[in-house]
C-alpha positions in Angstrom: -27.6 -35.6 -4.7 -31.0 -34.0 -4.2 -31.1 -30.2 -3.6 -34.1 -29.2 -1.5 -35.0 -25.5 -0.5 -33.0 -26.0 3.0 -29.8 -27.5 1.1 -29.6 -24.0 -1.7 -30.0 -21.5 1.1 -27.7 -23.4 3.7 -24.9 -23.2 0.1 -26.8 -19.4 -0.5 -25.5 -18.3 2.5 -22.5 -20.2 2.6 -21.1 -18.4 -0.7 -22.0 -15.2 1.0 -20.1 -15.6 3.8 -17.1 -16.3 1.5 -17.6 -13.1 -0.5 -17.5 -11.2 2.7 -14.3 -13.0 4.0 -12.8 -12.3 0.5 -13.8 -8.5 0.4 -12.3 -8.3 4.3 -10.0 -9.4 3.0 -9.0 -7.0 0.0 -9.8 -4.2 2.2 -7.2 -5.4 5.0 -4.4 -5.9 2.3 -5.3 -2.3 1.0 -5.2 -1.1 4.6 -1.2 -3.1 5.0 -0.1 -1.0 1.3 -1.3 2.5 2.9 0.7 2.3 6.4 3.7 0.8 4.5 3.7 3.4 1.7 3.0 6.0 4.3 6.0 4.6 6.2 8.1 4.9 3.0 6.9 8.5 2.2 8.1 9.5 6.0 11.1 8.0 4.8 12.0 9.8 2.1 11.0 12.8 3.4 13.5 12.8 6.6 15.7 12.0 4.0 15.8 14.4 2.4 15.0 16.9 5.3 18.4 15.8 6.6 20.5 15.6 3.6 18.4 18.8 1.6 21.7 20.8 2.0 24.2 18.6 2.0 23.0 17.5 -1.8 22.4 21.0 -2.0 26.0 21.7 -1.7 27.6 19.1 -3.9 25.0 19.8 -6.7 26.4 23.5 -6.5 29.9 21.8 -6.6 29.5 20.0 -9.7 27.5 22.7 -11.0 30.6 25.3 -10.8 33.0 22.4 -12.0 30.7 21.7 -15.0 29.6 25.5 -15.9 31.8 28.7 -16.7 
């Protein structure tokens, strides 16, 4: 196969097309981790927003069974 100047810049560009698709890419799948560890973090934090004194209550429970 002979490589003229037309053929390396029609691959040239072609390899920099795929490097932009990959770093879309990474930057998409970065995007997906932050709304599902936001989602997580809201999570936990309504978790513990509507349990706070319930555990509150049964840590001072064991607390006073444990302690003098």
């Amino acid at each position: 196969m002979v490589f003229t100047i037309s053929t390396l810049g029609t691959i040239s560009a072609q390899l920099r097309a795929l490097q932009l698709r990959a770093a879309e890419e990474r930057a998409q799948t970065m995007a997906e981790y932050a709304v599902v560890l936001t989602a997580i973090t809201i999570a936990i934090f309504l978790a513990l927003a509507l349990l706070g004194t319930s555990l509150g209550a049964h840590i001072t429970n064991v607390a006073n069974l444990v302690g003098p």
